[in-house]
N, C-alpha and C positions, 0 to 999 in steps of 0.2 A: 391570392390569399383568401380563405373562404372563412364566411359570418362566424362557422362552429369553430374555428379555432378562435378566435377571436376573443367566444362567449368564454371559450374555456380559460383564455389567459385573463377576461376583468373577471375569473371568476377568482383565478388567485390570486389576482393583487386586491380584490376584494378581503379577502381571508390574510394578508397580509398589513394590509395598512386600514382595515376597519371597511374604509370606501375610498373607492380609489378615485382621486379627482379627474374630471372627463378631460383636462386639460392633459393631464398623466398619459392615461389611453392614449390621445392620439399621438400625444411624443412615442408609447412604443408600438401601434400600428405602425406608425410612418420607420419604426424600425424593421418590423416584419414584412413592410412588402418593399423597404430596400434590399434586404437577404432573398427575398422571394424572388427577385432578379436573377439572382444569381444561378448557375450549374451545381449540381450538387450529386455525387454519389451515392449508392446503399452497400456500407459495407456488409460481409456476409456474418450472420450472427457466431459466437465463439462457440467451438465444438472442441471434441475430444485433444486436435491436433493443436489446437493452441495453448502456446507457453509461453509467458511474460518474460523477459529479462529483465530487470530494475536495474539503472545505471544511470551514473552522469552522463554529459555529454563529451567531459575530457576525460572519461575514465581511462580510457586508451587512447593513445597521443604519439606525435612524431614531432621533435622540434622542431621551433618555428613558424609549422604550420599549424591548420585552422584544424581542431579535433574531430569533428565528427566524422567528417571524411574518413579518417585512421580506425575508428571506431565502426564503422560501417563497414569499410574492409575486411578488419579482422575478422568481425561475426560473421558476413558472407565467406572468407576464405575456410575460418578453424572452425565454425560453431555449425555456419550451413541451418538446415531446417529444422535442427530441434529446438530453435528458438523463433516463432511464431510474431508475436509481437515485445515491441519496446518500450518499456517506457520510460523516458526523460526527464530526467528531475528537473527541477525548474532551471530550463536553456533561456534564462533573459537574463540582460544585466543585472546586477545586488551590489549588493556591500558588506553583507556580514551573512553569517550562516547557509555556508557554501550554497547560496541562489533563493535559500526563503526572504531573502529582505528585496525584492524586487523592485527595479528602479525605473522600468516601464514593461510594462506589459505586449507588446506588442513588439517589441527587437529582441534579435538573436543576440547573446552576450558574442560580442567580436572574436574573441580566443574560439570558439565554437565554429562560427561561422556564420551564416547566412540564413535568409525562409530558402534558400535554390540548394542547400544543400539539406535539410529538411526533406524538400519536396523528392531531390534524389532519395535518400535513406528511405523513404515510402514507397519506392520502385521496389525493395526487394522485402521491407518488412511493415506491418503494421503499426502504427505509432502510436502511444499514449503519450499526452501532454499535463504536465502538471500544472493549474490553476492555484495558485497560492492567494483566494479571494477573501482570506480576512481579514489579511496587513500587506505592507506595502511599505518600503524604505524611509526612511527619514528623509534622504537624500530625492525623493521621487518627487517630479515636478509637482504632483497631487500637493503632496506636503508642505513641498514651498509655497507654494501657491495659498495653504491654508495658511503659514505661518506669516506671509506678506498679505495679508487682506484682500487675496484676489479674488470678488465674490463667486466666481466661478467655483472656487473650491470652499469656498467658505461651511457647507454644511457636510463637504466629504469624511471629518473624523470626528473625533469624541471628546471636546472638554471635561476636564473637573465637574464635578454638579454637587455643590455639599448636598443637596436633598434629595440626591440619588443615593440610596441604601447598596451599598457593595459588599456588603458584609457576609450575603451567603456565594459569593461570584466563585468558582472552582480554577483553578489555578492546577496549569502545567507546570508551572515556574517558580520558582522562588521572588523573584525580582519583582521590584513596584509594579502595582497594577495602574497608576499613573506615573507620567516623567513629564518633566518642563523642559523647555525648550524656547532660545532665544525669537523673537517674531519680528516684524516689523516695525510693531510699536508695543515694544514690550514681553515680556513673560507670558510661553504659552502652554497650556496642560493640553496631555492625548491620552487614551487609554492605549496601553499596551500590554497585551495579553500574552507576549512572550518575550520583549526584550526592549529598549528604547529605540533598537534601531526598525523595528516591526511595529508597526502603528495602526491600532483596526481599523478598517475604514469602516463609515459608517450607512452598514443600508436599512434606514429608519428613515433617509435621507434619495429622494426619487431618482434622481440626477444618479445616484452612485451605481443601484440596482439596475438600470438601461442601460449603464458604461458597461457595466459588467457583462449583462447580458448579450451585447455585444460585442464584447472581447470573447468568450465563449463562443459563441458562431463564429468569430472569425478562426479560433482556436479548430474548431470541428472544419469547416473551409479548407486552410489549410494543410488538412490530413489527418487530423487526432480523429482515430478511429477509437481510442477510449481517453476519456478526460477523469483526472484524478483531482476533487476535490478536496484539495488542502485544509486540515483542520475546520473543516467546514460549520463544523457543531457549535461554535461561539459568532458565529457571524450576528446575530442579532440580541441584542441589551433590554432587559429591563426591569426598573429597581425595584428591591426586595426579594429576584431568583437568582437561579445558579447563575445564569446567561450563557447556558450550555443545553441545546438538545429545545430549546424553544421550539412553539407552533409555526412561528414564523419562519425562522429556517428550515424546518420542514418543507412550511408548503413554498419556500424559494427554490427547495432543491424538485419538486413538483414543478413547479414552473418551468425550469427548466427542461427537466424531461420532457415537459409538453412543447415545447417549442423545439428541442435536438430534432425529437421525432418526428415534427411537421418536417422538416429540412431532410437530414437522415437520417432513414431509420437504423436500428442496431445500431449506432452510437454507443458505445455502454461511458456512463455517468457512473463513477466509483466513488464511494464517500471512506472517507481518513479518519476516523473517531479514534483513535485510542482508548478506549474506555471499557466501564464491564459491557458483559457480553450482551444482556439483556437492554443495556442502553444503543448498544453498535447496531445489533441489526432493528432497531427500529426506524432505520433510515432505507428498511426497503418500502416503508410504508403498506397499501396491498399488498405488494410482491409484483404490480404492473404499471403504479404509478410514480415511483419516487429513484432510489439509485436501481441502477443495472447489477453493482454487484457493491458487497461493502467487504472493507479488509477484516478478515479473519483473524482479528490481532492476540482471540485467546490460544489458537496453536502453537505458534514458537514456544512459550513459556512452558507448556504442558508436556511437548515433545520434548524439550531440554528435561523435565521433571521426571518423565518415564526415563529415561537414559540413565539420567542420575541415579535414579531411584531402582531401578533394572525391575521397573514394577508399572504396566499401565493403565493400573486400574482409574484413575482419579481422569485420564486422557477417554478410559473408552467410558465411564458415569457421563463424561460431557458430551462427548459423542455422538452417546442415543440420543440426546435432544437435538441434532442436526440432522436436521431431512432438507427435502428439494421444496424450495421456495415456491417459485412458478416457471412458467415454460421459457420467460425470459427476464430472470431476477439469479443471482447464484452467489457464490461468496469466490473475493478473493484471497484465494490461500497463500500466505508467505511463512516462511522460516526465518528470516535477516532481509535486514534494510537497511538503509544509508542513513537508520537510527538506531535507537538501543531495541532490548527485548523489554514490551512494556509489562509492565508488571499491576498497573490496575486493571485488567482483564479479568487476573486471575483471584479478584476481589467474590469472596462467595463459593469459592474454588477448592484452594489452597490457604491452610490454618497460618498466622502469623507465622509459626516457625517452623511451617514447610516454605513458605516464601523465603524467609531468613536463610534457610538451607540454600537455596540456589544463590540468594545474594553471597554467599561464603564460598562455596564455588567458584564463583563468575570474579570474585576477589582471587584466590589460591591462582586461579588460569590468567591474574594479570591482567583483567577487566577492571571497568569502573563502576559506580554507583551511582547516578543521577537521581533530583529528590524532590519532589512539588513540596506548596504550602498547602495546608489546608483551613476551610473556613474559622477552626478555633485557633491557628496560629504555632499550632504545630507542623510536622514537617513528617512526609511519608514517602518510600521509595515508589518512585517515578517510571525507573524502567535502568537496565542493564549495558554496560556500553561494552561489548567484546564481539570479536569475531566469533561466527556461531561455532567453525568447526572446533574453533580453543574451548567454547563452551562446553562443551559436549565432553571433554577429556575427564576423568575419575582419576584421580591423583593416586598412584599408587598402581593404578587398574591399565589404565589405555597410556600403554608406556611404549609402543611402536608406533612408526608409521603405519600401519598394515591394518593396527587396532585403530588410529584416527581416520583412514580411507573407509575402512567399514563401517564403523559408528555414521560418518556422517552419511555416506550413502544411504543407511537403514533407516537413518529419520528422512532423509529424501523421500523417501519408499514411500513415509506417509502423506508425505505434501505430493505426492504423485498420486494418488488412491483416494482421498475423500473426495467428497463431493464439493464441486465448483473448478475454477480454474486455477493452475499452477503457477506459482510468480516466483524465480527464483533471481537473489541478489548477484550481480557479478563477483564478489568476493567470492560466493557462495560456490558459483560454478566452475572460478577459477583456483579453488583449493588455495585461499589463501589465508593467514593466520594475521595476528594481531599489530597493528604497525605502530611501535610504540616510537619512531620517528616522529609520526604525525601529529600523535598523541602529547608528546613530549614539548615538539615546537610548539603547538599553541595551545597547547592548554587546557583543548576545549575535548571533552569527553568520548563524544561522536567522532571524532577523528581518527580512533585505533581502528575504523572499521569504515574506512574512506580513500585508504589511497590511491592513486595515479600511476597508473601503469603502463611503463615506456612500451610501443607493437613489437619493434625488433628483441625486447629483452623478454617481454611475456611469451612470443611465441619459443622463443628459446627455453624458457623456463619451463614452459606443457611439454618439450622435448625430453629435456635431461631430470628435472626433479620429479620424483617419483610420486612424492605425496600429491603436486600439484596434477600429473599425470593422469593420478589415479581416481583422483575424484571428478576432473574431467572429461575423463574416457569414460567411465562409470558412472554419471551421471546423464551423458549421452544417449548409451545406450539404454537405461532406463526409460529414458523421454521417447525412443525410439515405438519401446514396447507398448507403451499408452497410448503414442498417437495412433497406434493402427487397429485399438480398441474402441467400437459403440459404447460399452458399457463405461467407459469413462468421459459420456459425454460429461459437461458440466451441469445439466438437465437432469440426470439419471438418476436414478431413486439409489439410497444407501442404507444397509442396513448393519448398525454395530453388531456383533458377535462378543459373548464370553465366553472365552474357551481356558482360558489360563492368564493369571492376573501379570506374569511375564509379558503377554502376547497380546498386541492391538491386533484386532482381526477384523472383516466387514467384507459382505456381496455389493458390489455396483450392478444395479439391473437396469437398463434399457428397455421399455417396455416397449418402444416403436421398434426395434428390431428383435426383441426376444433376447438378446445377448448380456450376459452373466461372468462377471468375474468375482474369483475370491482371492482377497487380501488377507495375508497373515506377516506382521515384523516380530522377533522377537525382541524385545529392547532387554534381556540378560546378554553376561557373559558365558551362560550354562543351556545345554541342548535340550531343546524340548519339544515332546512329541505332541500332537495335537490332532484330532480327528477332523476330516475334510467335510464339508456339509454337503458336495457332490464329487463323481468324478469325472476329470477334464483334463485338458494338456496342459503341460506347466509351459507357461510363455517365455518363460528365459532359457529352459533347456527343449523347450522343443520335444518331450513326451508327455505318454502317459499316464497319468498318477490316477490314484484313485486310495482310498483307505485311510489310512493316517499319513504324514509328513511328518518329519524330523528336522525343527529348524536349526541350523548352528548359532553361536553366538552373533547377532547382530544380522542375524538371516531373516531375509524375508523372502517372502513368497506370493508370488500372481499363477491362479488356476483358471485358466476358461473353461466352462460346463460346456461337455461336450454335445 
């Protein structure tokens, strides 16, 4: 364990709790040269060929038996290499919120499996693990513990404080920003920042931020070659602010980078903000001290809005303000996740009733609505709950299967072409639609776009149905054509193009190998021609082009400069 990392870590728990008490320090030295014991790996930093999957751990299942297993199978039999790395939404016990209300941090939920089948699943793919470190179950020994007067946990969460000003606090939720709850001896208040059964824990508190830190190296230990920090951006309170996007969580998410990297390096740290754009990536901090990559959460919205709109100007305006971070800072790009499409992204964006417009859509396709509070007690749409490819449908317009395989493959096109890494949701690549089963039994919004899918029936299903088929043959071979592109490292410089307010366009240039591709989607239903800014071979058909292109409806196009 050497002096300079040391200096570096009391230099942020400096920056963090004012002065850090020396009693502090040495509880977490004596944490760092127990990990320093340890073997540790250096995975190899994320390049062109890698692609995220986003999934549960029972997304794919066999009765009776333990998920992951069935789940690692399939992707090594059906999916093979164009899926790089995984990442696993929160695989520990919970109670509420298919795995955000965690009930310990350190076991695998049972139905899942085990850390040995984990460690298998890392044999053949890269893992992301998700860290849900802002709350923590009701149910979770932690909780009991505070709620029975164990002082061990006594300063782990957040009572009531009347002289605590909550009044500006930004809210995901509708639901009390506190709940009571029966205790040992009496009535006990928590803050909860998104439900009664998700309780913050509290790191104001020394004890909580060392556990944590801890559980994170053992997280990295175990195989998470990237860790997904869960709503990360509320993890620290205080009254009279938002209690969103603070210094202090800041330089917690610094701290930790500094310590992954002592251990191993290329870890990438991904931070979960939901929020506007200009508030999300300020969690790269430099671009070499804070997250490795942060979610891209103003794409989905935008690429659903071009589709809709068969117009992508307002997509490529945002665009050109996206360039390359640092040599190892990038964005993670999704389309759909095992949430809704968030809609304060596009806060700064999208006029009230261009937003309105997609909410009546995502309604018409048999979506739902989700809705925050806001600080004056009003109430404002939150984010979209539908399967993305239902999204995507024009009523009236994309009335085949043929029209739904193409549309959604062509916004693929985009989350395959910008700059950073590609994260695609298993719904997404298993072409599947809205499960109003799911949605139906419980009630709860995020479910139309969560289901559980038997191995024997899903692999039958990519046989015979055509839609499911074709989006994931199609899909495929898309990912195929990227990985074997330099210019789409996640590194590589990008630059938007206006060439027609139809058409997203942009060069990915590599400037370590010289390699150059050009990107053109058209998001109309109407052909349109468009002049090439060099000539080079088209990577899907294998010649050579040069002059203008003609895209069809929902065509897109990859050119490498010859």
């Amino acid at each position: 364990m050497s002096q300079d990392l040391m200096k570096k870590i009391k230099n942020h728990l400096n920056e963090i709790y004012g002065e850090v008490r020396a009693k502090d320090l040495r509880q977490f030295e004596q944490l760092i040269a127990q990990w320093s014991e340890k073997e540790w790996m250096t995975p190899a930093a994320p390049a062109e060929r890698n692609v995220y999957l986003i999934t549960y751990g029972d997304s794919i299942y066999e009765e009776g038996k333990p998920t992951l297993p069935a789940l690692q199978r399939f992707l090594k039999e059906e999916v093979g290499d164009a899926i790089t790395d995984v990442h696993l939404l929160p695989m520990f016990p919970y109670t509420s919120d298919d795995g955000f209300s965690v009930t310990d941090y350190r076991k695998i939920h049972s139905d899942l499996g085990d850390w040995g089948d984990i460690r298998s699943f890392s044999k053949d793919y890269r893992m992301m693990f998700d860290f849900v470190a802002n709350h923590m179950s009701q149910s979770s020994e932690w909780f009991q513990g505070y709620l029975n007067e164990d002082p061990k946990f006594k300063g782990f969460f957040i009572p009531k404080d009347d002289s605590f000003d909550a009044s500006q606090v930004v809210r995901p939720r509708t639901s009390p920003l506190f709940h009571e709850y029966e205790g040992h001896d009496g009535t006990k208040t928590a803050w909860t920042t998104f439900s009664k059964d998700q309780v913050d824990v509290n790191f104001k508190h020394f004890p909580v931020l060392l556990e944590m830190t801890d559980i994170l190296l053992d997280y990295a230990h175990q195989g998470g070659t990237s860790i997904r920090l869960d709503a990360i951006g509320f993890i620290w309170k205080e009254s009279g602010t938002s209690c969103i996007h603070l210094p202090q969580a800041h330089e917690i998410i610094k701290l930790w980078h500094t310590v992954i990297n002592a251990f191993q390096p290329n870890t990438q740290i991904i931070t979960e903000t939901n929020v506007p754009h200009k508030e999300n990536i300020s969690y790269f901090g430099d671009g070499t001290n804070e997250a490795n990559m942060v979610y891209q959460f103003t794409l989905p919205p935008l690429v659903l809005y071009s589709f809709m709109k068969h117009n992508a100007k307002k997509l490529t305006d945002w665009a050109k303000t996206i360039g390359k971070v640092s040599d190892e800072a990038t964005y993670f790009n999704f389309l759909a996740s095992h949430d809704g499409i968030g809609m304060r992204p596009t806060e700064g964006i999208l006029s009230e009733g261009e937003k309105q417009e997609l909410v009546d859509q995502v309604k018409r396709n048999g979506g739902e609505v989700s809705y925050k509070s806001n600080p004056d007690g009003s109430q404002s749409v939150y984010e979209l709950n539908i399967n993305y490819s239902e999204a995507l449908k024009n009523e009236g317009e994309d009335v085949t299967e043929k029209d739904e395989v193409e549309k959604m493959l062509a916004a693929h096109s985009i989350l395959l072409s910008v700059i950073g890494v590609p994260a695609i949701y298993y719904h997404s690549l298993l072409g599947s639609k809205n499960d109003y089963e799911g949605l139906n039994n419980s009630g709860i919004p995020r479910r139309i776009n969560r289901e559980k899918l038997e191995l024997s029936h899903i692999r039958k299903e990519l046989n015979d149905d055509t839609r499911r088929n074709g989006i994931f043959t199609g899909l495929k071979e898309m990912i195929g054509v990227r990985q074997a592109e330099p210019a789409f490292s996640p590194y590589a410089d990008q630059e938007v193009l206006e060439l027609d307010e139809r058409v997203f366009a942009l060069v990915r240039s590599n400037q370590e190998t010289g390699d150059q591709v050009f990107f053109a989607v058209n998001t109309s239903r109407e052909e349109v021609t468009i002049s090439l800014p060099f000539e080079g071979i088209d990577l899907v058909k294998n010649r050579n082009t040069s002059g203008t292109i003609t895209l069809p409806r929902y065509g897109f196009k990859w050119i490498k400069k010859g």
